[in-house]
KELUMKE-379137 format. One line per 8 residues: number of its first residue (from 1); for each residue y, z, x of N, C-alpha, C. Coordinates in nm, 2 decimals. Layout:
<atoms>
NUM> Y/Z/X/Y/Z/X/Y/Z/X  ... .
</atoms>
This chain:
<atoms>
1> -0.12/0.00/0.08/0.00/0.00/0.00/0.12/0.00/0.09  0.26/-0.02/0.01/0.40/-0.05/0.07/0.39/0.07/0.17  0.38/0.23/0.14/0.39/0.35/0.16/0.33/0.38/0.30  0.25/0.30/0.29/0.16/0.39/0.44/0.04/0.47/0.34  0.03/0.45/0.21/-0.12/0.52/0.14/-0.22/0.42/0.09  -0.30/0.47/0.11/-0.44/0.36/0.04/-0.47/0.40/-0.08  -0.46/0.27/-0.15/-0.56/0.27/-0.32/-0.69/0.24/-0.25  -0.76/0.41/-0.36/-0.93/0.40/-0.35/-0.94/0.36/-0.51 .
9> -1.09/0.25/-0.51/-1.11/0.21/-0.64/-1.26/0.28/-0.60  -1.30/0.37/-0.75/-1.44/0.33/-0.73/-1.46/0.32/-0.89  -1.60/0.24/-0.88/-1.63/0.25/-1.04/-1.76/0.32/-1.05  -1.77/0.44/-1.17/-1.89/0.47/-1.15/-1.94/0.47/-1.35  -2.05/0.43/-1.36/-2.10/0.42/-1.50/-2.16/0.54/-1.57  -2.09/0.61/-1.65/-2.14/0.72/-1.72/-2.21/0.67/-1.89  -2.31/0.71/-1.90/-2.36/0.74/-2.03/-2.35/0.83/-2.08  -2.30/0.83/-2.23/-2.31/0.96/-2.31/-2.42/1.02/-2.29 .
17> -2.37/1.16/-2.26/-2.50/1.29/-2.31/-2.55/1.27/-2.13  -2.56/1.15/-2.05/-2.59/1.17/-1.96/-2.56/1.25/-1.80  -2.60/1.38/-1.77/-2.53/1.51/-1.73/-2.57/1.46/-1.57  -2.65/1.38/-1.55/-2.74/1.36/-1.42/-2.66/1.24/-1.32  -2.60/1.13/-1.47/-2.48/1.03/-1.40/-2.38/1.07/-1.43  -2.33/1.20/-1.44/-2.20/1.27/-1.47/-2.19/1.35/-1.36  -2.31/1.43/-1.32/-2.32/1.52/-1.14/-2.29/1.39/-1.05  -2.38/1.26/-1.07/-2.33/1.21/-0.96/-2.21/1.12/-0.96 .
25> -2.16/1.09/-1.04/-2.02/1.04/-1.08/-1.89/1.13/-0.99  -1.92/1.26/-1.00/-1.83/1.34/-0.99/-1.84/1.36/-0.82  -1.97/1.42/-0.82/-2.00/1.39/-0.65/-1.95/1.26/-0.58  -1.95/1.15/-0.64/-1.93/0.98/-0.54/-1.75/1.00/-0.58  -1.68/1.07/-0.63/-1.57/1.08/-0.67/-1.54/1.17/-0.54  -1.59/1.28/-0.54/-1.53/1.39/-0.44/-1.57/1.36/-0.32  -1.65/1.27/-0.29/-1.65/1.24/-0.13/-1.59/1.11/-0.12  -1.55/1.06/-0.20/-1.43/0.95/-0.19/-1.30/1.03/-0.17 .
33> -1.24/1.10/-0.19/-1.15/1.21/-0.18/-1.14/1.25/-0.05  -1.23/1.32/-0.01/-1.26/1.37/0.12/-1.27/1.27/0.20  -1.25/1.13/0.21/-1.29/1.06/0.32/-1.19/1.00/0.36  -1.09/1.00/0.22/-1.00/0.92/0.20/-0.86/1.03/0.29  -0.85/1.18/0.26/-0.75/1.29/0.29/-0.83/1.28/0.46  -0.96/1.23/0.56/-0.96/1.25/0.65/-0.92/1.13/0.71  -0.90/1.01/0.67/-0.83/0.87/0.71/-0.70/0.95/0.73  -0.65/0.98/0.62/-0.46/1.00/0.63/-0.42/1.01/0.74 .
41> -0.29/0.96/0.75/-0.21/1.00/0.87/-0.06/1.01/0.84  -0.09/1.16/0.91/0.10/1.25/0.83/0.14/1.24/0.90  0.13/1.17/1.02/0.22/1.21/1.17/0.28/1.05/1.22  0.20/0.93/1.20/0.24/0.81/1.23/0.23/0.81/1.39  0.25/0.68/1.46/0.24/0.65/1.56/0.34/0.75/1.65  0.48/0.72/1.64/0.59/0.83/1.70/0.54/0.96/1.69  0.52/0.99/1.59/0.51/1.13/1.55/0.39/1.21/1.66  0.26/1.11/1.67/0.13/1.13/1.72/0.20/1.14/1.88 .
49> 0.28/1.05/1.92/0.27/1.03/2.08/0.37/1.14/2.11  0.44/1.21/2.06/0.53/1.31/2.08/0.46/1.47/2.06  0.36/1.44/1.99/0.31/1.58/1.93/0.21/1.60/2.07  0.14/1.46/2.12/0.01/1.46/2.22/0.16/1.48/2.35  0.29/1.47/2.40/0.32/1.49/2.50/0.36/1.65/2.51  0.40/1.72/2.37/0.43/1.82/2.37/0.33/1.90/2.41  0.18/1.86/2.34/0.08/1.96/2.41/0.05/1.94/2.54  0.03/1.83/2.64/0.03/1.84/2.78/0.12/1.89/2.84 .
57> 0.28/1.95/2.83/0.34/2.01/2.85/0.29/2.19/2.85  0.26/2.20/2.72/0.18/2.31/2.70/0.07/2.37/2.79  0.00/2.30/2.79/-0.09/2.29/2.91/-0.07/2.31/3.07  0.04/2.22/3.08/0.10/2.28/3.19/0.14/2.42/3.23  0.19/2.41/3.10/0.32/2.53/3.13/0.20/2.65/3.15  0.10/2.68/3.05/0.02/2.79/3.05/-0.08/2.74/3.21  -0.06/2.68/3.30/-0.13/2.65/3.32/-0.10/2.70/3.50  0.07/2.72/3.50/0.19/2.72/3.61/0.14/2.89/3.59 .
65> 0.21/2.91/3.41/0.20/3.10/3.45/0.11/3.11/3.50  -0.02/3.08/3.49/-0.11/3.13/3.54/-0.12/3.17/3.69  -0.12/3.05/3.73/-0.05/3.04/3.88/0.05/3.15/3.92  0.12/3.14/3.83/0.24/3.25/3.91/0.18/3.36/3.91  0.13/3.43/3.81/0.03/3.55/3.80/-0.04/3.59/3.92  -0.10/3.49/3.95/-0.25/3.52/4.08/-0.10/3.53/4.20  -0.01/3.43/4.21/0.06/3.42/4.32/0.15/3.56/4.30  0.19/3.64/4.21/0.24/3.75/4.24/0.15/3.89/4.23 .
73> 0.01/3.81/4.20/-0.11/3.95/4.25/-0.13/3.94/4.38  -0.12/3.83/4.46/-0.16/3.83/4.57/-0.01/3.86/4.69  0.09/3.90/4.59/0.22/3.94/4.66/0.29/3.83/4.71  0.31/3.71/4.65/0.38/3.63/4.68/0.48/3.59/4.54  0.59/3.67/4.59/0.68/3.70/4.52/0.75/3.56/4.45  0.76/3.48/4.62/0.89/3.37/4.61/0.83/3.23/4.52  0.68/3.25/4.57/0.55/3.18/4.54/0.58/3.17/4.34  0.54/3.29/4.30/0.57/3.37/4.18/0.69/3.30/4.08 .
81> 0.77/3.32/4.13/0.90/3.33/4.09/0.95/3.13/4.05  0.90/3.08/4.18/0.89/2.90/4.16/0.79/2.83/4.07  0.67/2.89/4.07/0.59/2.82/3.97/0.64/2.88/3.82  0.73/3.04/3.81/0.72/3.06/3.68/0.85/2.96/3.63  0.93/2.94/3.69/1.06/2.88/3.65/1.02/2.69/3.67  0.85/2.67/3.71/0.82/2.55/3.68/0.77/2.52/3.50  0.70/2.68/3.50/0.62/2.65/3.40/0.75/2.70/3.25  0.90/2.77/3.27/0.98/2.75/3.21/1.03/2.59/3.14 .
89> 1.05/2.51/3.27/1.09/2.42/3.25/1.01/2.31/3.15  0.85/2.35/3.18/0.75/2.25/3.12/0.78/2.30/2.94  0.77/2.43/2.96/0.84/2.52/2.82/0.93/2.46/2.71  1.03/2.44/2.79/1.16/2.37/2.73/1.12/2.21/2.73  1.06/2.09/2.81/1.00/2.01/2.75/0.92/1.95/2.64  0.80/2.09/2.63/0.73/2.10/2.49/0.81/2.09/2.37  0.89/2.20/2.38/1.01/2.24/2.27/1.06/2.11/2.19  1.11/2.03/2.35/1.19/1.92/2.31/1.13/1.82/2.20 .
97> 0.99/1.80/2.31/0.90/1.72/2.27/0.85/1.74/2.07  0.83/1.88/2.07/0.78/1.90/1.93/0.90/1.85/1.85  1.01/1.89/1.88/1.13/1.92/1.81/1.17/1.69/1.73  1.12/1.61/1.88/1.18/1.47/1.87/0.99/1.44/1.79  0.92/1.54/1.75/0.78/1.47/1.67/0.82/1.55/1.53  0.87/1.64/1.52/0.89/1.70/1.39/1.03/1.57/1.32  1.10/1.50/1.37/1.19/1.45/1.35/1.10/1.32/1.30  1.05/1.23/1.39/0.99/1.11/1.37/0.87/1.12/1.24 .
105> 0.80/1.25/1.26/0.68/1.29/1.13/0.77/1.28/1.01  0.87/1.36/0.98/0.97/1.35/0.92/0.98/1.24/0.83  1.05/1.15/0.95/1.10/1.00/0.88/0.99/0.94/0.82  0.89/0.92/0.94/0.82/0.86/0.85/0.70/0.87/0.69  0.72/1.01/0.72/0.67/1.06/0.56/0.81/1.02/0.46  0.90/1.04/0.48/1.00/1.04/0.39/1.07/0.91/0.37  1.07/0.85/0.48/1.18/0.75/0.49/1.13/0.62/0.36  1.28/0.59/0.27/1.25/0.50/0.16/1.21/0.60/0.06 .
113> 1.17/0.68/-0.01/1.20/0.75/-0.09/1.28/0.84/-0.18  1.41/0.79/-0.12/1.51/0.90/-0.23/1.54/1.02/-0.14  1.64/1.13/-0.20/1.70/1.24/-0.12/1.61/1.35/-0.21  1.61/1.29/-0.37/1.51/1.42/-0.46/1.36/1.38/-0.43  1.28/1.38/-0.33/1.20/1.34/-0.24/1.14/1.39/-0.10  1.10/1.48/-0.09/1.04/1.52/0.07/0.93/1.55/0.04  0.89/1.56/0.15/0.73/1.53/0.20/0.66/1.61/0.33  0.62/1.71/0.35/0.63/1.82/0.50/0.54/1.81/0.53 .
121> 0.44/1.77/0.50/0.31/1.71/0.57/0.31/1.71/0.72  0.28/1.73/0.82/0.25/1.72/0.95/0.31/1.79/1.01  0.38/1.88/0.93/0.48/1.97/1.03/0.46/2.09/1.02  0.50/2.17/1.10/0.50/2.31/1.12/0.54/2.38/1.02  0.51/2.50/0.97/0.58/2.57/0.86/0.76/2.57/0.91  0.79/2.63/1.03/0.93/2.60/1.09/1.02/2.50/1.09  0.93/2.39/1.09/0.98/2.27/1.11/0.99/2.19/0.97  0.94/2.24/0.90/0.91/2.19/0.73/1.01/2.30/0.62 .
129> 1.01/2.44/0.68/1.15/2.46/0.65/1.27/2.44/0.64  1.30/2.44/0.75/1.43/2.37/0.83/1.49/2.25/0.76  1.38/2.15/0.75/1.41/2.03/0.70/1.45/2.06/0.52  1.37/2.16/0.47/1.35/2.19/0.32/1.51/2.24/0.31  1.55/2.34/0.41/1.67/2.40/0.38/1.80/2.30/0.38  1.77/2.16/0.46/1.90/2.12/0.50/1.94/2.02/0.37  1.76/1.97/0.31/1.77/1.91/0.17/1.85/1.99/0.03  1.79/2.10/0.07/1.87/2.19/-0.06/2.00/2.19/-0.06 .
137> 2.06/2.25/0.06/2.26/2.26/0.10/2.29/2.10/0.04  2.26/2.01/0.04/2.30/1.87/-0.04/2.30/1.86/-0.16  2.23/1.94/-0.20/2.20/1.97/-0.36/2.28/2.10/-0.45  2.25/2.18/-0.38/2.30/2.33/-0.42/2.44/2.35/-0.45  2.56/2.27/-0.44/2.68/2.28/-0.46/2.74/2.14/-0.56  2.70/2.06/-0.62/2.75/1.96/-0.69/2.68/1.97/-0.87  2.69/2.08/-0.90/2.74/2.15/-1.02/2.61/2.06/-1.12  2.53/2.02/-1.11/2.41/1.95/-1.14/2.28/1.95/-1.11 .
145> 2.19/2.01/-1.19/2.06/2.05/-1.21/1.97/1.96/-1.16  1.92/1.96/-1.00/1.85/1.81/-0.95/1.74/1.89/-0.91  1.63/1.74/-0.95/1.50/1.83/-0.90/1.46/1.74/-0.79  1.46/1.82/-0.74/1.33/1.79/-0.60/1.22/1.79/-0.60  1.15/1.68/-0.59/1.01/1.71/-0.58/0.96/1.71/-0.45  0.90/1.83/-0.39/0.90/1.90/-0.24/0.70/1.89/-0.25  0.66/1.78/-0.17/0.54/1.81/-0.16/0.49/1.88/-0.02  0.43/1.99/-0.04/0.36/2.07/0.03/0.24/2.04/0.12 .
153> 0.15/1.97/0.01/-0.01/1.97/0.08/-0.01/2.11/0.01  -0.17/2.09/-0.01/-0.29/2.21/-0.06/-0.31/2.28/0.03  -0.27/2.26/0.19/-0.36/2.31/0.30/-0.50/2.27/0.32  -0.53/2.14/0.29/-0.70/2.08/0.31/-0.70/2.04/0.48  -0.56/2.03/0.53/-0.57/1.98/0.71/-0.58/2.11/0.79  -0.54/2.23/0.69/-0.47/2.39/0.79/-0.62/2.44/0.78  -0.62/2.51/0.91/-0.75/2.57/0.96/-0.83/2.68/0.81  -0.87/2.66/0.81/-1.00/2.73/0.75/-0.92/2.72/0.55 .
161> -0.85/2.58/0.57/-0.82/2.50/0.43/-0.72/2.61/0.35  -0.66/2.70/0.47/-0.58/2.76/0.39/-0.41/2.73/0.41  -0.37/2.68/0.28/-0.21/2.64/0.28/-0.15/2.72/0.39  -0.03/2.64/0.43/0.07/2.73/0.48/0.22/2.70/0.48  0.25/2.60/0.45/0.38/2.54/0.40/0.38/2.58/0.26  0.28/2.57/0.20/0.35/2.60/0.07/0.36/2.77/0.03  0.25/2.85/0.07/0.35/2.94/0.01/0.50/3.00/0.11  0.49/2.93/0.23/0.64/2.94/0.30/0.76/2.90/0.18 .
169> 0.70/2.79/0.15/0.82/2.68/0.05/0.83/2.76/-0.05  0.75/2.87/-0.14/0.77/2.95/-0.23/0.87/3.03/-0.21  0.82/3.12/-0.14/0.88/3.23/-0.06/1.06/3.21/-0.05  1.06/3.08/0.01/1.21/3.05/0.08/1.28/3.04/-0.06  1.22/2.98/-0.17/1.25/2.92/-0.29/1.29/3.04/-0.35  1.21/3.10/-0.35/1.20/3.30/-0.47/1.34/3.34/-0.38  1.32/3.34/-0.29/1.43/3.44/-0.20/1.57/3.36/-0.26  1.61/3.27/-0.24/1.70/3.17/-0.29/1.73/3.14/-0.39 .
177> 1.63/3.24/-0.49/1.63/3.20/-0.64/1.68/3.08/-0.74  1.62/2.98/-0.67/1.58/2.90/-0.73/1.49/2.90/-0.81  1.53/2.79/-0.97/1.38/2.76/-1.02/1.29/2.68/-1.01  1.13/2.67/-1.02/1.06/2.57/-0.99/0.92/2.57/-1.05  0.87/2.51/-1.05/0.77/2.38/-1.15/0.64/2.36/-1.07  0.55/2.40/-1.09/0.44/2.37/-1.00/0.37/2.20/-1.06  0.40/2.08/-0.97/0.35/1.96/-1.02/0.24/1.93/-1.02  0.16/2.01/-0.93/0.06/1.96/-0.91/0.00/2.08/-0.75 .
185> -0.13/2.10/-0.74/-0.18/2.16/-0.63/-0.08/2.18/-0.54  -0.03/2.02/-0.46/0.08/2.05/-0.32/0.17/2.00/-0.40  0.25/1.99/-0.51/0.39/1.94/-0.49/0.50/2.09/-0.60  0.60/2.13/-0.51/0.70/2.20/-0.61/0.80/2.10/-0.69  0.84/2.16/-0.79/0.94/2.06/-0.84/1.07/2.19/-0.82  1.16/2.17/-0.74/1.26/2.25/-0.69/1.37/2.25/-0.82  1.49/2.27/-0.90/1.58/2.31/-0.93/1.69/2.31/-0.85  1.79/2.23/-0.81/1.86/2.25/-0.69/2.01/2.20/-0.76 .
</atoms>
């Protein structure tokens, strides 16, 4: 599709009363689902090559302290002191790095969709805030009840399938008191 999403077609034939092509109907449905949310891609090309330089940074960096550690057990102070302000620098790299992949994930989930439209998919709870907060201040002052439709995700990508953007996106929402509309599993419908 235009989007960057795939149309899955499947057809499956149910008979009345029949409960046996109704189990499997429902099963060839749900692993079309599942195969389809493990294709996705929330991060896009940009997004991926920024997120993969931020973690070799990472790697570095934990990889310098480490070094500096043994070099100031073994009393080498000056030793110490150069690899930690290497592994600083790799620090502020990563940062950058995440910071120019939270931007590009960004666009490209959103971009062409409208302002009453985001999408936080691939990002950090931090970084999917941030973005959430700067959409509302465009909203929140022009005397007109606009909804946003803020999609979340279920958390089916977050480790052990538990959300974490969205009840962030709640939270920030309640505190702000705002009102809002559950659309569906991952999407809020914001009041802004």
């Amino acid at each position: 599709m235009k989007d960057g999403t795939e149309a899955v077609v499947v057809r499956v034939g149910v008979h009345r009363d029949d409960k046996k092509s109704l189990n499997k109907a429902v099963e060839t449905v749900n692993m079309e689902i599942k195969e389809l949310v493990k294709r996705t891609d929330y991060q896009g090309p940009e997004g991926k090559k920024y997120r993969a330089l931020a973690n070799k940074h990472a790697i570095k960096r934990s990889q310098l302290y480490d070094a500096s550690h043994k070099a100031y057990a073994r009393g080498d102070g000056k030793g110490a002191k150069r690899l930690a302000d290497k592994a600083k620098a790799e620090g502020k790299m990563m940062r950058q790095c995440n910071a120019d992949a939270a931007k590009a994930i960004f666009s490209y989930r959103n971009k062409g969709k409208g302002d009453l439209f985001i999408d936080l998919h691939g990002l950090t709870v931090e970084e999917a805030l941030g973005f959430l907060k700067k959409r509302l201040e465009k909203f929140l002052h022009n005397d007109v009840d606009d909804k946003l439709h803020c999609v979340t995700g279920a958390g089916h990508h977050s480790p052990g399938h538990l959300a974490k953007i969205k009840p962030a996106v709640k939270e920030l929402v309640t505190k702000m008191k705002l009102k809002y509309e559950i659309e569906n599993v991952g999407t809020y419908i914001i009041h802004c």
